[in-house]
N, C-alpha and C positions, 0 to 999 in steps of 0.2 A: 153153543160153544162146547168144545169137546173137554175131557179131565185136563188138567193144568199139570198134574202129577207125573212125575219123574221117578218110578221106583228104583231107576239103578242110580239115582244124581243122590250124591252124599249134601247134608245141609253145608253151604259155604260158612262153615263158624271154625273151620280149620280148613288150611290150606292143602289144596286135591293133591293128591302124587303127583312126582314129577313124569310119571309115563301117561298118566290122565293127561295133563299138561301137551307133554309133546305128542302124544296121539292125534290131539285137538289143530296143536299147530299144524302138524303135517297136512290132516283132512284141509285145512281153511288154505293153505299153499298151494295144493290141488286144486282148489277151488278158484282162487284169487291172484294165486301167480307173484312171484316178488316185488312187483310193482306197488300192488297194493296189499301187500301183509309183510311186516317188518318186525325183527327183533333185536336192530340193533341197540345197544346199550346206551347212546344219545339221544334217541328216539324215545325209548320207553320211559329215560328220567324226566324228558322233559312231561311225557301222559300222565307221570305221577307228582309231577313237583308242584307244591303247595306254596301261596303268596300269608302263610301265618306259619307259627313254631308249630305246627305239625310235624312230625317227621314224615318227611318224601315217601313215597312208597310204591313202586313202578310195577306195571303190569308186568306179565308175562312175555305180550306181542301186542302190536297194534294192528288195526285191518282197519281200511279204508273203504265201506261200501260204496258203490255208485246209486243205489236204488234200496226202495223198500224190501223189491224181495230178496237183493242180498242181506239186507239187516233180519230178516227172518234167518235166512239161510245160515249165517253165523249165530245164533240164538238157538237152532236147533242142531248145530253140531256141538255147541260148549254144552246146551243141557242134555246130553244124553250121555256127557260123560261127567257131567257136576263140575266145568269148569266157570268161575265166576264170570260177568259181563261188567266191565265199565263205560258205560255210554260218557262221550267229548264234546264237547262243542267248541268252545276256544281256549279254554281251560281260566277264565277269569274269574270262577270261584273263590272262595276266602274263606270256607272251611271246611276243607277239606274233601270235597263232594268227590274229587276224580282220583282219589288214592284208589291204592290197590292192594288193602292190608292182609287180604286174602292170595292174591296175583290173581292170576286170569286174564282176558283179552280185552283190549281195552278197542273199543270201536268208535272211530276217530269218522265225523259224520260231513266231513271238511269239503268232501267232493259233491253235496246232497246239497248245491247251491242252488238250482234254480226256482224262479217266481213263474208257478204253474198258471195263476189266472191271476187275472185285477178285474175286480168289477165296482167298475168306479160310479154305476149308478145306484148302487146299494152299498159303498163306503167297504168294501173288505177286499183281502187279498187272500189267495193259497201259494203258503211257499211250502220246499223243503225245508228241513233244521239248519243246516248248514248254511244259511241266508243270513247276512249279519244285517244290525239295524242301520250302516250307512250305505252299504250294498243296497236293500230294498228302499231307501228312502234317495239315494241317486236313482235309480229306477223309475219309480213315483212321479218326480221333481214337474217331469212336462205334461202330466196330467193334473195339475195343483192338487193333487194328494200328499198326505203324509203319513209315517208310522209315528206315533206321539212318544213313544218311552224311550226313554235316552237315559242308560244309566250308566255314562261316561267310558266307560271303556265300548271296544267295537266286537259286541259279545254276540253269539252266535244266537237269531232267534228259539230254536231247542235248547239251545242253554236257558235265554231266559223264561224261558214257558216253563222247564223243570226245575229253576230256581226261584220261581214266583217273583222275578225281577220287581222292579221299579224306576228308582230314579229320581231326577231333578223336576220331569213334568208330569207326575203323580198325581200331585195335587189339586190337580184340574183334570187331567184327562184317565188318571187310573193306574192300575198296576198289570200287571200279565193276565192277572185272574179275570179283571175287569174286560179286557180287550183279546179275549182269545174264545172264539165261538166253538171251534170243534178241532178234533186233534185225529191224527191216525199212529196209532200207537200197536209197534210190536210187543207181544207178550211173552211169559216168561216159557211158554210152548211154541213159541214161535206164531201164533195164529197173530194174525191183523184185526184188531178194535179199530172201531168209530166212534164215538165219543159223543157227537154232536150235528149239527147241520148249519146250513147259511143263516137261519134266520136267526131274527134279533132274540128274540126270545122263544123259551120252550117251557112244557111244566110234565115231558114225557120220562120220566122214570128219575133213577136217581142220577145225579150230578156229575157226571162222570170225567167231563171235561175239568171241572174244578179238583177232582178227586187227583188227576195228575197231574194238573197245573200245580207243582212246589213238590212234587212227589220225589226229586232229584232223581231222577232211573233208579231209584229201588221198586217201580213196580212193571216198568217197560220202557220201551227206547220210544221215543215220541219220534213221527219219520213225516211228519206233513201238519202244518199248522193253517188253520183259517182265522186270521184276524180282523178286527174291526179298525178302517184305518177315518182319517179327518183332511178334511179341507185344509188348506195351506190358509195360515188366518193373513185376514185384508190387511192389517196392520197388526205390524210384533214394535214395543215399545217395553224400554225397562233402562238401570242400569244399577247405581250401589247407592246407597245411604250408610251412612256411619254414625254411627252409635257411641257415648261414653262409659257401657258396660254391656256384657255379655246378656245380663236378666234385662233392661230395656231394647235391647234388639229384639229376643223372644219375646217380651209382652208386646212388642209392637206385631210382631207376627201373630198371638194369640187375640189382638185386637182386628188385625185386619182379617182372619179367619172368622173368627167369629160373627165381624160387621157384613159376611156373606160378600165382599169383594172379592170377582174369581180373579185370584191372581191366576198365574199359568205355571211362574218358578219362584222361588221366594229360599231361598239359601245361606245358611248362615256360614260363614266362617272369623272364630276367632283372631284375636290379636295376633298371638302364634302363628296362628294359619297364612295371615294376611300377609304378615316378614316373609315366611317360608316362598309364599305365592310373589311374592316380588321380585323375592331373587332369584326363583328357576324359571319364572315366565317373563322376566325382565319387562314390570309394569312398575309403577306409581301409586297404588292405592296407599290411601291413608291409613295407617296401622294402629288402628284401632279395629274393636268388632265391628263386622261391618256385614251387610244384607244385601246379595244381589237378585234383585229381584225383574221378573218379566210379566208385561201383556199381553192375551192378546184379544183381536178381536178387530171391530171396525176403526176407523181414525176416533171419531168422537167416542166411541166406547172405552178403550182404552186411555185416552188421554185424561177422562173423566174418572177412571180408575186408578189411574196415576196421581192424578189431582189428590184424589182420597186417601191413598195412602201415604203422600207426604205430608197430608194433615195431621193423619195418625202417627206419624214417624215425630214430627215437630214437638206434638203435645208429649210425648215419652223422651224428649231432648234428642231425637236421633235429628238428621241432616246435614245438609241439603243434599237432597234427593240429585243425584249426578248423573244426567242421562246421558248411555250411549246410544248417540241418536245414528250412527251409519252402521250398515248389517256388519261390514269387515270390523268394526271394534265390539260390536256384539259377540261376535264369533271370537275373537282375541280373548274376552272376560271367559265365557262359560267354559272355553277350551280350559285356560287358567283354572278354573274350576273344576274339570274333568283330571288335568294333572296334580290335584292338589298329594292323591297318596305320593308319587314321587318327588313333588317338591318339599313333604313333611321329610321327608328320608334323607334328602339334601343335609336338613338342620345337621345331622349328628351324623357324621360319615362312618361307616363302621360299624356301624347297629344294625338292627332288623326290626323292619319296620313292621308292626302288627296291626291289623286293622281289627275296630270289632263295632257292630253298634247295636242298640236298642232303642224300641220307640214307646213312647206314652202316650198316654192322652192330651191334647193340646193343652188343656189347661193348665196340666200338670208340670209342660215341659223348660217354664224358666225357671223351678223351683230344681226339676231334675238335672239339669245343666250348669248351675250356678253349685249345686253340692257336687256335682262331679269335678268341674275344674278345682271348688276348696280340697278336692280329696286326691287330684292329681298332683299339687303343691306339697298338700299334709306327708305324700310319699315322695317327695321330692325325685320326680317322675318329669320327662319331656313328652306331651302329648298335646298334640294340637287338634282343636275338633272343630269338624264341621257338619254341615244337617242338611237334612230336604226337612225343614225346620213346618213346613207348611201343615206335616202328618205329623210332628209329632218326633221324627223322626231321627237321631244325630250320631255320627260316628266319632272314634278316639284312633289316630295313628300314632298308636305306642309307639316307640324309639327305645329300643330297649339293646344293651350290652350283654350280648346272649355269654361273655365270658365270665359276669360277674355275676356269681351265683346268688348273692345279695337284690341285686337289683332285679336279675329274673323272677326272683321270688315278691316282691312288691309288686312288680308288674303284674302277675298272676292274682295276687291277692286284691289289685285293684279293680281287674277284671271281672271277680267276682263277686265284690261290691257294686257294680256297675249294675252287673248283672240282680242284684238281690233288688236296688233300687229304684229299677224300672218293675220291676214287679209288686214291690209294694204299692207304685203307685198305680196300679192295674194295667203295667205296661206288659211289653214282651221282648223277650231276652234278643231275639234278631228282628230288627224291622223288612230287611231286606238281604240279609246274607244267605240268610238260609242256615239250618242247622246240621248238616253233614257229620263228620265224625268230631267236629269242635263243641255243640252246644244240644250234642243229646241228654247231656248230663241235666240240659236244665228243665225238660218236657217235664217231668213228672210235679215240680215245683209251680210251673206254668200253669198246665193245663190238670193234673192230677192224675191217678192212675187210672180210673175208667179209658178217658182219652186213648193214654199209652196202651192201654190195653186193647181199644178198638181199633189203634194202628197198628199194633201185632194181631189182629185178625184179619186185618185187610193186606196187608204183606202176607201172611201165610196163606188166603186164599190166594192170590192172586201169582204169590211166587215160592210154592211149597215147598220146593229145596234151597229156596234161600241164595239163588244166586244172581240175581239184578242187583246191582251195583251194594253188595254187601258190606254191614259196619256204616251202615249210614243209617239218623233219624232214629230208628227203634233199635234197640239195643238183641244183639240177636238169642241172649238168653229168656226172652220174653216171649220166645215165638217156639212153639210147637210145631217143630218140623217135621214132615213127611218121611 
């Protein structure tokens, strides 16, 4: 690999002139033609606008590659004049990962949709980024293949490989980290990495695939994913149990986890949640906490998993276990599940709705859920939560009146308890958001300063004027720039 180094590229920790800027634009317009390089003012808010109290913050221009070597080719015109890169994928992040607090070009990876191979007798597939998980898993469907991670919105897979996704089917079948074999990843020189290969497993050098799995484009634009995908299970069996408190729902979970039954989804949502989920998905559940949970696997496998866990549910007073036994109300429930952030938003019209979560240790997590709702009330706060409760795992959709400066400030303060909480009990401040420009704050807390400090050497090799998706994860006073 050649130097990474950019002597004329200034470090992105201030924002480039504006003739750096339009220099860049112009070259990429030569290049790419109006079609696909845009700087209208609708366009660039929507690349920058953020689903948390972030403030918005739009790139420069957007460009729409067709292919990997265009994503070099714009990589190697912004770094030679030190303009920043923001890598896209559907913009479903939650904090903050696709701002542009520096500007620069934002590369919008939308057209980089196809599924290059399936090799369905070794279980994986090669897409582009641009490949969403219901796009490749319509795809799939007549091969009885599946992509297993489903983390509710229709998120582009390069989104979720650089936000270390997850999801509702986690819990059984893994996170991004877990089901992504090898990546092809433009670098901060524009050269093309490889990351990995087909096979199931490797022990040849260091980890490289994992190193950019969560890395959110602060170290390369990822342009081609190999994943490991699964069998369509012989029978899917699940539906809700209701519970007469919040901590018996989770110890029931932390029962059935521990009793080693592979559930597949197992999801909590509270009381709150459950009203909200009724009235914007126009259901009937019982409003109470309640668990909806999935199997899967053979007829008699599942059914005997089922069994188990409404044992487990009985003895902790949850019940009766409610199957939805036809796939079209199956899909009606988890959909319900997938809207739950916009039907919390419903509750209080007028607000902004904030999402954040953290996960713990399973044992840990009906002690940490039960003091998060006392402490939601204690602020007299509207927050309804729910979990991929199976990891550990539970979010909070704040409802917050961004007018009342009062209430903003509790919101904040609660967040940060939240945040302190999960860490005393050896949790981690995001289980799955990712940490963007919202919860760098809390790395050093987390993880310590060695850590942060071996992720400011690996940013600074890897991207030495600092301009892969910058202001995200390491904080850029930490890094000794080129």
């Amino acid at each position: 690999m050649t130097s990474l180094a950019h002597p004329a590229a200034a470090p992105a920790s201030v924002r480039p002139s504006r003739s750096a800027v339009e220099s860049v634009i112009a070259e990429l317009a030569q290049e790419f033609g109006p079609n696909l390089l845009t700087t209208a003012g609708s366009t660039r808010e929507q690349h920058g606008n953020t689903a948390s109290w972030l403030p918005s913050e739009a790139p420069d221009a957007v460009v729409f590659p067709q292919c990997t070597a265009d994503v070099q080719k714009i990589v190697r015109i912004c770094a030679a004049a030190g303009v920043p890169i923001i890598p896209f994928g559907t913009g479903t992040s939650l904090e903050g990962q696709i701002n542009a607090p520096f500007g620069g070009i934002c590369v919008d990876t939308r057209d980089m949709n196809k599924v290059l191979a399936v090799h369905a007798e070794d279980l994986d597939v090669v897409v582009e980024p641009g490949v969403t998980r219901k796009q490749l898993n319509e795809y799939l469907r007549d091969q009885g293949l599946f992509f297993p991670l489903d983390p509710g919105a229709d998120a582009a897979l390069g989104g979720m490989a650089a936000t270390r996704c997850s999801g509702t089917n986690a819990v059984r079948y893994g996170t991004m980290k877990d089901v992504t074999l090898a990546l092809k990843v433009v670098l901060a020189n524009g050269e093309l990495m490889t990351t990995g290969t087909r096979a199931k497993k490797s022990a040849a050098g260091y980890d490289l695939t994992r190193l950019f799995v969560g890395s959110e484009g602060t170290l390369g634009i990822i342009t081609e994913l190999t994943l490991k995908l699964h069998g369509i299970p012989e029978a899917i069996a699940g539906g809700i149990c209701p519970f007469p408190t919040v901590e018996a729902a989770c110890n029931a979970v932390i029962a059935t986890i521990q009793t080693g039954i592979p559930v597949a989804r197992i999801e909590l949502l509270d009381q709150l949640q459950v009203k909200a989920v009724n009235a914007y998905s126009k259901l009937d559940l019982p409003e109470v906490p309640l668990l909806l949970v999935e199997f899967h696997g053979s007829e008699a496998g599942v059914a005997e998993q089922s069994a188990h866990f409404g044992e487990i549910a009985q003895e902790l007073g949850g019940g009766p276990f409610d199957w939805a036994t036809r796939a079209e109300d199956r899909t009606r429930l988890w959909q319900a599940r997938h809207d739950a952030y916009w039907a919390a938003g419903a509750l209080r019209r007028g607000t902004k709705s904030v999402a954040s979560d953290v996960c713990v240790p399973i044992s840990r997590l009906a002690e940490c859920v039960v003091a998060t709702q006392e402490d939601i009330a204690a602020s007299n706060l509207v927050a309804p939560i729910v979990g991929h409760v199976g990891d550990g795992n539970f979010h909070l959709g704040l409802l917050v009146d961004m007018d009342d400066a009062d209430e903003v400030k509790r919101a904040k303060a609660l967040l940060e308890r939240l945040v302190e909480r999960a860490l005393a009990m050896d949790g981690t401040c995001t289980g799955e958001h990712g940490v963007g420009q919202g919860k760098m704050k809390y790395l050093k807390a987390e993880l310590g300063a060695p850590a942060l400090a071996a992720m400011a050497a690996i940013k600074h090799a890897l991207d030495p004027a600092g301009l892969m998706n910058p202001g995200k994860i390491v904080p850029a006073d930490l890094v000794s720039w080129t």
